[in-house]
C-alpha positions as YAML, in Angstrom:
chain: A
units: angstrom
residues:
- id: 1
  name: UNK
  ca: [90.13, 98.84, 121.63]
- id: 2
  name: UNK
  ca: [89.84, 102.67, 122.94]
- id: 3
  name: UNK
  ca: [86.93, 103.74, 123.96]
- id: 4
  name: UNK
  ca: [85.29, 107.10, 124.62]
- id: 5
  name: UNK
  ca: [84.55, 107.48, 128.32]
- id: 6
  name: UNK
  ca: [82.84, 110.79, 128.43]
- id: 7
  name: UNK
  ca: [82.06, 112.94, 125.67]
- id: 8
  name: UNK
  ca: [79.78, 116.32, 125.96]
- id: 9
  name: UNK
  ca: [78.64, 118.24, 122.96]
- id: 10
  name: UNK
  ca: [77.53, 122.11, 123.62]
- id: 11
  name: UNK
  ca: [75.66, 123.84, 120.98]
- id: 12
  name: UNK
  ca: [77.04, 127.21, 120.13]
- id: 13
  name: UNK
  ca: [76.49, 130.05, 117.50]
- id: 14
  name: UNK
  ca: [78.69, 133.37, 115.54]
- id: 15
  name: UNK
  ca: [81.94, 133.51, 117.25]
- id: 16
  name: UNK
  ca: [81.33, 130.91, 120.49]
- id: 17
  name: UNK
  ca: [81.29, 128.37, 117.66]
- id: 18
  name: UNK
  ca: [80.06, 124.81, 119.22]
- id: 19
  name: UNK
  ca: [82.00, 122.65, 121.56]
- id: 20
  name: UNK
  ca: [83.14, 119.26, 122.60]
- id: 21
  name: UNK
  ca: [84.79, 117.47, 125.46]
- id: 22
  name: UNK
  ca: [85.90, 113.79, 124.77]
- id: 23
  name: UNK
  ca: [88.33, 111.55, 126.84]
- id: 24
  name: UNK
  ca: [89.38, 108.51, 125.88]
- id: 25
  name: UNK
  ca: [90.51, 105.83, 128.09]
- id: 26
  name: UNK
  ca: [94.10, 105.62, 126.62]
- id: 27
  name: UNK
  ca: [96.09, 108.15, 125.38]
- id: 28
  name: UNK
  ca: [95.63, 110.77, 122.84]
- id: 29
  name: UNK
  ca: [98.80, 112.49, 121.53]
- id: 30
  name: UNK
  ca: [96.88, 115.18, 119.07]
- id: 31
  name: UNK
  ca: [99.87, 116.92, 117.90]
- id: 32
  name: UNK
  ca: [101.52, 113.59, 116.64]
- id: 33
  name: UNK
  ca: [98.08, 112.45, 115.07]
- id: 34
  name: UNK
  ca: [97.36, 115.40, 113.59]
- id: 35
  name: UNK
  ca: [100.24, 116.48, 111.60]
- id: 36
  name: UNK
  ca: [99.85, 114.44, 108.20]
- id: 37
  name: UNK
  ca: [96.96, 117.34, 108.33]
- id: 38
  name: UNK
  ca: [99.13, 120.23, 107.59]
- id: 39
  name: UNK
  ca: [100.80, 120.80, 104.00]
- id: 40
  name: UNK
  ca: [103.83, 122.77, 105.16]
- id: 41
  name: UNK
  ca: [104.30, 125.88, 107.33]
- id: 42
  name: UNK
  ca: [101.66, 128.97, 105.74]
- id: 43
  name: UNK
  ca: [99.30, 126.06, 104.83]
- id: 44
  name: UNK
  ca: [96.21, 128.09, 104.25]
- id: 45
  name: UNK
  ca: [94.04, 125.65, 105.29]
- id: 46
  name: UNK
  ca: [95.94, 124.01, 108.60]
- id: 47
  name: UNK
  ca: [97.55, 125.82, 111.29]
- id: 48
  name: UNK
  ca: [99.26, 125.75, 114.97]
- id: 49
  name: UNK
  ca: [98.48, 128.45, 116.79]
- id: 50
  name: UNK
  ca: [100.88, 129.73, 119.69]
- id: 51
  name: UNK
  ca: [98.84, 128.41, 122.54]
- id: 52
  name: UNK
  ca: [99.33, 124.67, 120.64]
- id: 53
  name: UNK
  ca: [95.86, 124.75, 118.96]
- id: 54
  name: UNK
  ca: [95.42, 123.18, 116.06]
- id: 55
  name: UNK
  ca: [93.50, 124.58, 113.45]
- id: 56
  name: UNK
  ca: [92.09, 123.07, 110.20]
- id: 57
  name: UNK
  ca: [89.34, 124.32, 107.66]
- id: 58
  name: UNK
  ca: [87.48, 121.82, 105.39]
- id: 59
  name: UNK
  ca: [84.26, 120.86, 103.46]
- id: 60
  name: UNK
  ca: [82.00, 118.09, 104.88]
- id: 61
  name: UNK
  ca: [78.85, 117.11, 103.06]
- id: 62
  name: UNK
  ca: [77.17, 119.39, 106.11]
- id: 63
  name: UNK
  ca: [79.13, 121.79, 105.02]
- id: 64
  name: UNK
  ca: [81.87, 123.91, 105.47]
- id: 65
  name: UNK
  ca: [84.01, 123.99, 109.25]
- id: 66
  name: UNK
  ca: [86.64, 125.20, 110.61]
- id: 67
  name: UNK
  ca: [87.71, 123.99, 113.90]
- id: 68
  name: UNK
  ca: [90.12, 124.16, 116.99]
- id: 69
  name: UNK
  ca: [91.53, 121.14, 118.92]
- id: 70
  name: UNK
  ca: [93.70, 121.41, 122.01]
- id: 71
  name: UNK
  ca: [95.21, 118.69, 124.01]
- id: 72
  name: UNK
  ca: [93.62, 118.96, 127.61]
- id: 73
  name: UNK
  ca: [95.14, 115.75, 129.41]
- id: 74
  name: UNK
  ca: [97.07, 113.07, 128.55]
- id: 75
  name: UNK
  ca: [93.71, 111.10, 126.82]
- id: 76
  name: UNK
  ca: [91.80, 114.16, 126.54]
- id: 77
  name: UNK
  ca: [90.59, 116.57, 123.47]
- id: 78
  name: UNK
  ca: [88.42, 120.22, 123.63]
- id: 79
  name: UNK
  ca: [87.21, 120.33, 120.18]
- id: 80
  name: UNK
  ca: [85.35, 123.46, 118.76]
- id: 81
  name: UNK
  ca: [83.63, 124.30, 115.23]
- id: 82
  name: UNK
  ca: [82.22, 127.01, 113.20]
- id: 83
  name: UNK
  ca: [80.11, 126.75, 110.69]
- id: 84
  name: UNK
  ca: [77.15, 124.90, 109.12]
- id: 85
  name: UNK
  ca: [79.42, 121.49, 109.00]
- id: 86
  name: UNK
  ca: [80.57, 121.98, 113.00]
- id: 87
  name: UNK
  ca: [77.70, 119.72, 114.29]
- id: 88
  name: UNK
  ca: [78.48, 116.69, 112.28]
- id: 89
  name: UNK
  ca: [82.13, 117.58, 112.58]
- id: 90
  name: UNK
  ca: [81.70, 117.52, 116.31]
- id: 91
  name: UNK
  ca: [79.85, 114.03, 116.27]
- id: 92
  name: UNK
  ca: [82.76, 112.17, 114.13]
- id: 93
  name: UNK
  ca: [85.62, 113.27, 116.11]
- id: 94
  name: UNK
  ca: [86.26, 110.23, 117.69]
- id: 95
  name: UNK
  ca: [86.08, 108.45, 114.60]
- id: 96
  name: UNK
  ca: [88.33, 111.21, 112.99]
- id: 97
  name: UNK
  ca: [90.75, 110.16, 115.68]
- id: 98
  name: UNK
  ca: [90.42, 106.46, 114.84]
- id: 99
  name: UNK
  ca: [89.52, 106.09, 119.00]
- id: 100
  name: UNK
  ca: [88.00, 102.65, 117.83]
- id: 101
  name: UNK
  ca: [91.58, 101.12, 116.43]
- id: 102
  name: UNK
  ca: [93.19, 98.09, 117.79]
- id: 103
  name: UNK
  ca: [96.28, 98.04, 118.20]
- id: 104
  name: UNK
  ca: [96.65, 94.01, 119.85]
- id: 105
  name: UNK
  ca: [98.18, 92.58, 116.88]
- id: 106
  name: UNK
  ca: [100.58, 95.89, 116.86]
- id: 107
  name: UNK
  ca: [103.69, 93.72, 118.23]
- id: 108
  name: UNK
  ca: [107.33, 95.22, 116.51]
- id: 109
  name: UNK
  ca: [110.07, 93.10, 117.84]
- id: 110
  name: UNK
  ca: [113.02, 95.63, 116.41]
- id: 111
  name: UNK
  ca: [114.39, 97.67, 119.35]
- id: 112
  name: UNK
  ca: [114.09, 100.97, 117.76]
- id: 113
  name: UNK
  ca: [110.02, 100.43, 116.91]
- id: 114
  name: UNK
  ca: [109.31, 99.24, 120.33]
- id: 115
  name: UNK
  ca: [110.95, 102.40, 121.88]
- id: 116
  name: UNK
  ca: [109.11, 104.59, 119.28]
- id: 117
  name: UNK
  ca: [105.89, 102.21, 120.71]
- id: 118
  name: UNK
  ca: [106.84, 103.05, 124.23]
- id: 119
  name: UNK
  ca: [107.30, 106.78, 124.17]
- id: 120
  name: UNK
  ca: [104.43, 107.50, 121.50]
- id: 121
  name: UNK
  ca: [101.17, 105.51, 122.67]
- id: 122
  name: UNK
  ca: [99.15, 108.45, 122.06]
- id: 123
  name: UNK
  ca: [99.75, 107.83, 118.24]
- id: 124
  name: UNK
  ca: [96.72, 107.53, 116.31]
- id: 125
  name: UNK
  ca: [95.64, 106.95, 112.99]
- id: 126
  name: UNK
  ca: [93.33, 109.95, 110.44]
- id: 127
  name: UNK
  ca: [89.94, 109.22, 109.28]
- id: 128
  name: UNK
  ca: [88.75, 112.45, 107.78]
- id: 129
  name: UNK
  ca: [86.65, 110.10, 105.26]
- id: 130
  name: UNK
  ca: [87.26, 113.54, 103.03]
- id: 131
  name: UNK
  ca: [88.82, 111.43, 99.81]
- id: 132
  name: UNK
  ca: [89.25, 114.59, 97.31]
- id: 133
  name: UNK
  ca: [90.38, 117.00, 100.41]
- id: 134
  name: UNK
  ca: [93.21, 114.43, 100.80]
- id: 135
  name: UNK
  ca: [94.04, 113.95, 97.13]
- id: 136
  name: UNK
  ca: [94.70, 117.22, 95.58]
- id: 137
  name: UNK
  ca: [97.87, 118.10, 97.78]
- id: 138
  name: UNK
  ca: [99.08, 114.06, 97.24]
- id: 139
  name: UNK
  ca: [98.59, 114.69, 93.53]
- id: 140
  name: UNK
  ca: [100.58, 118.16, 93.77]
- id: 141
  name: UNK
  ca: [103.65, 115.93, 95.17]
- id: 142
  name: UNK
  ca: [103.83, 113.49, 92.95]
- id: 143
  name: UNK
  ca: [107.46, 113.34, 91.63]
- id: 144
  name: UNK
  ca: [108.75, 116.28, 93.10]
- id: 145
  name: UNK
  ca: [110.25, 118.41, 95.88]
- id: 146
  name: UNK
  ca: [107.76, 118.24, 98.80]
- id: 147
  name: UNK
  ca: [109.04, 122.09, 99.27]
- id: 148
  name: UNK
  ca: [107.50, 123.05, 95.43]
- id: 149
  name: UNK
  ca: [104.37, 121.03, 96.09]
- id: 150
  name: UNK
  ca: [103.54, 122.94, 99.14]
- id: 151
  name: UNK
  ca: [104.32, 126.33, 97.79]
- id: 152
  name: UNK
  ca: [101.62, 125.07, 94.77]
- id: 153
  name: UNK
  ca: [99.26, 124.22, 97.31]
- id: 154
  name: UNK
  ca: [99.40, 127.53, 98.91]
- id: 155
  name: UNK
  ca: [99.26, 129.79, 95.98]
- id: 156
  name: UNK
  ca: [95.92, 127.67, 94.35]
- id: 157
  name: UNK
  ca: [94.09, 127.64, 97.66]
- id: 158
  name: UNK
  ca: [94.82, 131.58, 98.12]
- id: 159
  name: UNK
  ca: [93.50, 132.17, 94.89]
- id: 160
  name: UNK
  ca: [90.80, 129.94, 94.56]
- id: 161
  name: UNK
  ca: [89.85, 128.99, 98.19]
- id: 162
  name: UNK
  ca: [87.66, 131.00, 100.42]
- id: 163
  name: UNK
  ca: [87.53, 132.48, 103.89]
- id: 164
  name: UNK
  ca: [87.70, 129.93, 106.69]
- id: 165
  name: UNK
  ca: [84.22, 130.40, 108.94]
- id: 166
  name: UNK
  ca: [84.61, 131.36, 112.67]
- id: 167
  name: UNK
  ca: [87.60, 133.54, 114.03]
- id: 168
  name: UNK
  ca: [90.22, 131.31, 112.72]
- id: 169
  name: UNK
  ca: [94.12, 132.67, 112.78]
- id: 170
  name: UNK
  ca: [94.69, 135.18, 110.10]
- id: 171
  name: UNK
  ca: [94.00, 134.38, 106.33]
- id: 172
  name: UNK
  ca: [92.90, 130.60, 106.66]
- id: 173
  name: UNK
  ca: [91.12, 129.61, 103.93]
- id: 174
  name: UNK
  ca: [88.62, 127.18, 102.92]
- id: 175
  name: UNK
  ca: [89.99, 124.53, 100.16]
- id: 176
  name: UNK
  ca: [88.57, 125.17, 96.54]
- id: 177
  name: UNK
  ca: [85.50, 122.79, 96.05]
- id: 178
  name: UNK
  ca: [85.82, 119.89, 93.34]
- id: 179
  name: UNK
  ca: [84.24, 122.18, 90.88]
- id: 180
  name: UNK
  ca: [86.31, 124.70, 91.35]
- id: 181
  name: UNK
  ca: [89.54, 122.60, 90.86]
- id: 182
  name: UNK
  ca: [88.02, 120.84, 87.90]
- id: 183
  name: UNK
  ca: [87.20, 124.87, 86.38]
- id: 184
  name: UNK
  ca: [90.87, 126.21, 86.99]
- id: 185
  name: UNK
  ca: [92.83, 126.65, 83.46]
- id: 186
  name: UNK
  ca: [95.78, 124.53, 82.22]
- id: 187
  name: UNK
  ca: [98.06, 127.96, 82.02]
- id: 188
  name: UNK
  ca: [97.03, 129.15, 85.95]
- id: 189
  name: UNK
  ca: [97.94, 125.63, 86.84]
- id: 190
  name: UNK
  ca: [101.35, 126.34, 85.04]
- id: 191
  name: UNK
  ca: [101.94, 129.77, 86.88]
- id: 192
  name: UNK
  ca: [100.95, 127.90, 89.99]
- id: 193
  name: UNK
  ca: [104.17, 125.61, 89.15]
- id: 194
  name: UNK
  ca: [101.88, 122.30, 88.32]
- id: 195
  name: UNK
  ca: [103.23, 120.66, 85.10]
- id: 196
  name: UNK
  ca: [100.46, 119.16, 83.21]
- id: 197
  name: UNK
  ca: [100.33, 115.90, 84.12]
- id: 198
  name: UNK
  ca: [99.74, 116.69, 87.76]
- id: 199
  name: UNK
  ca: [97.08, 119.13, 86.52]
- id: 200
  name: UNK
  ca: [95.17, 116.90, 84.34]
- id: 201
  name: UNK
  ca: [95.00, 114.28, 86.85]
- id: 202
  name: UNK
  ca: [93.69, 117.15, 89.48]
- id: 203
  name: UNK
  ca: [90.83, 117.20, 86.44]
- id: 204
  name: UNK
  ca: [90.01, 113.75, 86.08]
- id: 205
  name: UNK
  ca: [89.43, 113.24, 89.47]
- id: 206
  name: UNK
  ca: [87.41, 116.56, 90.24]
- id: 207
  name: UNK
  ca: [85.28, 115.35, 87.28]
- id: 208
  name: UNK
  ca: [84.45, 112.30, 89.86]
- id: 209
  name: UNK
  ca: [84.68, 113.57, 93.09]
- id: 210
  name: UNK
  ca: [81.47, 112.62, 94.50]
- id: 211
  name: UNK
  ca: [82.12, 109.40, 93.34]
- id: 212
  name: UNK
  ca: [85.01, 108.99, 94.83]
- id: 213
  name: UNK
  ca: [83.93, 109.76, 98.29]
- id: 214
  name: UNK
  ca: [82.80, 106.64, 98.15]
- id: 215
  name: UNK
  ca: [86.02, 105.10, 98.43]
- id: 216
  name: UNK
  ca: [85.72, 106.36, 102.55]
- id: 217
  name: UNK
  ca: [83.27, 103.50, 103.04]
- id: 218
  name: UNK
  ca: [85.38, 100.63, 101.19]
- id: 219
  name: UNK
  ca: [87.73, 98.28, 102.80]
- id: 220
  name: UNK
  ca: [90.86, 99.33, 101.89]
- id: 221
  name: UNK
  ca: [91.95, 97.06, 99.04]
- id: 222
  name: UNK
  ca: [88.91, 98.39, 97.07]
- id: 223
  name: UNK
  ca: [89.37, 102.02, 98.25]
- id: 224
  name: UNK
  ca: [92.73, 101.69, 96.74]
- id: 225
  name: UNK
  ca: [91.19, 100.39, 93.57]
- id: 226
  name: UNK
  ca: [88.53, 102.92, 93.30]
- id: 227
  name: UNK
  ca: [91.54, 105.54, 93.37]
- id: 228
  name: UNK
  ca: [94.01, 104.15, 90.87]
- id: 229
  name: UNK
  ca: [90.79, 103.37, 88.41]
- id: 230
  name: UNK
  ca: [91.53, 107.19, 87.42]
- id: 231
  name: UNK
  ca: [94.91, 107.53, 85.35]
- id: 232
  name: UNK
  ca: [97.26, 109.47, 87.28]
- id: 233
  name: UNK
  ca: [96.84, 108.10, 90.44]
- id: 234
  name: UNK
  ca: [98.97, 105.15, 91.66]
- id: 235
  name: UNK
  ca: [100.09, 103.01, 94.64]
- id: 236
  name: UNK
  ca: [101.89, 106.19, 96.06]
- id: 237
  name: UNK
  ca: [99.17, 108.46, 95.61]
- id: 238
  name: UNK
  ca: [96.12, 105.79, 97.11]
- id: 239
  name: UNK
  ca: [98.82, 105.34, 100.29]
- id: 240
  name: UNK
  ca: [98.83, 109.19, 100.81]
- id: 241
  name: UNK
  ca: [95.04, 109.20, 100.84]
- id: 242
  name: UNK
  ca: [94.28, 105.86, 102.81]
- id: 243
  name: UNK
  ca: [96.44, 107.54, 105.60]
- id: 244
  name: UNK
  ca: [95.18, 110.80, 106.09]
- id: 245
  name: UNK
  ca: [91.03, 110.03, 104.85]
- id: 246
  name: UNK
  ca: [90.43, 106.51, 105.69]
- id: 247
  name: UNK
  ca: [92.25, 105.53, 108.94]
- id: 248
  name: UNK
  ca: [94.45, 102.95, 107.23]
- id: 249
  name: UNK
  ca: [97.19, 101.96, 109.34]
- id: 250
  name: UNK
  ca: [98.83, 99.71, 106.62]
- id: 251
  name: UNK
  ca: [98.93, 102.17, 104.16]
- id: 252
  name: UNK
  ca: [102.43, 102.25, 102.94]
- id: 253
  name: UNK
  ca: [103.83, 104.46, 100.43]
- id: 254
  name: UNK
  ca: [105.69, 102.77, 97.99]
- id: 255
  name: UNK
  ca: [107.75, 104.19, 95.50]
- id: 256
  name: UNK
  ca: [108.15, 107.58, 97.65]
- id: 257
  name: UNK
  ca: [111.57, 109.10, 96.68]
- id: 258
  name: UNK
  ca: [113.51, 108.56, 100.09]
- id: 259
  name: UNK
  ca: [111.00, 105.92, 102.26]
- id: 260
  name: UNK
  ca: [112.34, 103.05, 101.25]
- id: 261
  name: UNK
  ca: [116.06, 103.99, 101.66]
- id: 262
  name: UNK
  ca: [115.36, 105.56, 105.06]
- id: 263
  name: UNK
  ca: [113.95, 102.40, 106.32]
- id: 264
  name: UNK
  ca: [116.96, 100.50, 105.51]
- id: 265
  name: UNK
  ca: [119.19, 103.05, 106.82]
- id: 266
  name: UNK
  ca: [117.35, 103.05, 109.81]
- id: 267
  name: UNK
  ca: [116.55, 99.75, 110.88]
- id: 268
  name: UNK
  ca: [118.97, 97.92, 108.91]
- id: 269
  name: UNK
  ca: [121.78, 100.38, 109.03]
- id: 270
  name: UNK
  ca: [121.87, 100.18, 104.70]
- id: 271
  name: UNK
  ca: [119.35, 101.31, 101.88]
- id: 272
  name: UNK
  ca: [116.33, 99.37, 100.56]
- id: 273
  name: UNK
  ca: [114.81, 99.68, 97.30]
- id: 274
  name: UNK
  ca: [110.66, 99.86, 97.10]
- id: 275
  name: UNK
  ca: [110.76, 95.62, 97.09]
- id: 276
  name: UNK
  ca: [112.93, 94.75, 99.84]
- id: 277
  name: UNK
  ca: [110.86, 97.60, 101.66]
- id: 278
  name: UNK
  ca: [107.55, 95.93, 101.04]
- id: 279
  name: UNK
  ca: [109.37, 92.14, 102.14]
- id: 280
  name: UNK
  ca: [111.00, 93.37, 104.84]
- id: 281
  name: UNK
  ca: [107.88, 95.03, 106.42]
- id: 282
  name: UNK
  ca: [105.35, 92.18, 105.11]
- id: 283
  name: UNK
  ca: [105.71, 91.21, 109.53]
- id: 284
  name: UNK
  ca: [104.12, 94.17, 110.34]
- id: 285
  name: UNK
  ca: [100.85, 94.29, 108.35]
- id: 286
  name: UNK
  ca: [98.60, 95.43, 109.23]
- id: 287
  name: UNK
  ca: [100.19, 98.48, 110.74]
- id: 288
  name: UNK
  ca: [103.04, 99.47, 108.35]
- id: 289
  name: UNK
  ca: [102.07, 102.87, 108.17]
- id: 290
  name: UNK
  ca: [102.14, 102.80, 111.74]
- id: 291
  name: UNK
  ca: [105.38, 101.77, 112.05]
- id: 292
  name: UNK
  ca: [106.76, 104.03, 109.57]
- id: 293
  name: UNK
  ca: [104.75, 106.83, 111.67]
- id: 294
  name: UNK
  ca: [106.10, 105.70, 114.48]
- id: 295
  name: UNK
  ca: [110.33, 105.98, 113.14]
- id: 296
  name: UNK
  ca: [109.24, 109.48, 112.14]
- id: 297
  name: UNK
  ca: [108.24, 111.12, 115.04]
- id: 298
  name: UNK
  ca: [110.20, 109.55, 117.47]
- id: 299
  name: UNK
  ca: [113.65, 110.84, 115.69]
- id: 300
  name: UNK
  ca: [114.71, 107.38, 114.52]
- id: 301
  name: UNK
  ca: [114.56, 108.42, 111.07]
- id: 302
  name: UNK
  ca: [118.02, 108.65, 109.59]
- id: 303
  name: UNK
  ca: [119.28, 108.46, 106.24]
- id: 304
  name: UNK
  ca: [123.22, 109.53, 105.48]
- id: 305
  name: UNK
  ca: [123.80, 112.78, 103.31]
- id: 306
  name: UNK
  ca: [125.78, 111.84, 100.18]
- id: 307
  name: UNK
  ca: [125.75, 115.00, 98.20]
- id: 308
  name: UNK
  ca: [123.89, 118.15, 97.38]
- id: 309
  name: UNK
  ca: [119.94, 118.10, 97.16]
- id: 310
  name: UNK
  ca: [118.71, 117.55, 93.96]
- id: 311
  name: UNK
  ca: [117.13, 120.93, 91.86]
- id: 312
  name: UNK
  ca: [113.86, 121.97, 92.74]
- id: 313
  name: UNK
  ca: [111.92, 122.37, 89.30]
- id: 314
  name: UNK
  ca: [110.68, 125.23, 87.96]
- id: 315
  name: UNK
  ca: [107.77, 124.84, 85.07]
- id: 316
  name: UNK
  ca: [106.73, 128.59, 85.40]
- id: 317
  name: UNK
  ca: [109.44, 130.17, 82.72]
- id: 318
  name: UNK
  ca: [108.41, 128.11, 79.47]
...
């Protein structure tokens, strides 16, 4: 089990913002942790900056923050906020970071997870515990290209975000608020390139947002339920969540276009369908996630071209 060695919190104000120090006593590799943040390059709500920073706006029940996290050593983190949710942002971060994992029963015996294990041990897991922050961009890439998803994402939070607090890189932007999500008409959706399906279940579940924050403080198997209780949302969609709001390190997504076909290719050196996938990880629980995670950064993940990319669809013309 990591745990946090020394951790210093200085109160701050306007454009100082507050700080933190914390060190763990094993590694920290933010970049790799932190990406299943970001939606795609010009996310308005998540961005690198040039010096490496990593920048990410959200609402906390404190709330609104935006803050700023830089790697300072190899198990260290200099965190700073702005805004009213900064303090309580500030006093989660190690949970955020999942610094209380343990990773003893994390064994993989196939030679390409073990040297993924090796060279990455600064991977952690994402508990944001921020449920309806996490679902609205896993609803928007449901069934299609990740590349029209993202471009959704950023033209809805443009519109109907708001400015990021603190001196943030250039036009972030807050995410819109449940309300506002559940408020946005069925024909701005459509402009926005989000067929109706997508946009009623975006509906459903702003209509039950606060209740669905709930889900944060579940074990996972009734987190999951609590999520797929709303029509719209299935095992795909609850994975996406459980890996970016609750920490979940088994959180696999099944039934994601190219996972289970990559895995196989990978590993196996031929394609899996979604049920071989689940059988031939069943070893790993309760870190599947983490082993898929793992593949991913480490430039394992292969899967042969066989022809041209599918269409990207277009539901803006009709």
């Amino acid at each position: 089990m990591i745990q946090v060695r020394n951790s210093m919190v200085e109160p701050g104000a306007g454009r100082a913002g507050s700080s933190r120090t914390l060190t763990a006593d094993r590694p920290i590799d933010l970049a790799c942790t932190l990406a299943p943040l970001g939606r795609g390059n010009g996310d308005p709500c998540h961005r690198v900056s040039s010096d490496g920073a990593h920048w990410h706006a959200c609402r906390l029940p404190t709330g609104p923050v935006t803050y700023r996290l830089t790697q300072s050593g190899q198990c260290a983190v200099e965190a700073r906020a702005w805004g009213p949710g900064a303090a309580e942002f500030l006093d989660g971060l190690e949970h955020m970071l999942c610094l209380d994992e343990d990773l003893s029963t994390f064994a993989p015996d196939h030679p390409k997870l073990v040297d993924a294990h090796r060279r990455y041990p600064g991977l952690r897991m994402l508990r944001t515990g921020l449920v309806f922050e996490a679902l609205v961009p896993a609803v928007l890439e449901q069934k299609v290209h990740t590349v029209s998803a993202r471009a959704s994402w950023r033209t809805l939070v443009r519109r109907f975000g708001e400015p990021a607090p603190g001196p943030g890189p250039a036009e972030m932007r807050l995410p819109p608020d449940a309300d506002t999500w559940r408020r946005i008409p069925s024909w701005t959706y459509h402009r926005a390139n989000v067929g109706p399906q997508r946009a009623q279940t975006i509906v459903r579940a702003a209509r039950v947002a606060s209740s669905l924050e709930r889900a944060a403080q579940a074990d996972p198997a009734e987190a999951a339920r609590m999520l797929r209780a709303i029509p719209g949302i299935g095992v795909w969609t609850a994975a996406e969540v459980a890996q970016r709001a609750f920490g979940d390190a088994d959180a696999l997504s099944v039934g994601d276009y190219h996972l289970a076909a990559t895995v196989g290719w990978t590993l196996l050196g031929h394609p899996l369908d979604d049920e071989a996938l689940v059988d031939y990880l069943e070893p790993l629980r309760p870190h599947r996630y983490r082993a898929i995670r793992l593949l991913e950064i480490s430039g394992h993940f292969h899967k042969p071209k066989f022809g041209p990319r599918t269409p990207l669809t277009d539901h803006t013309w009709h």
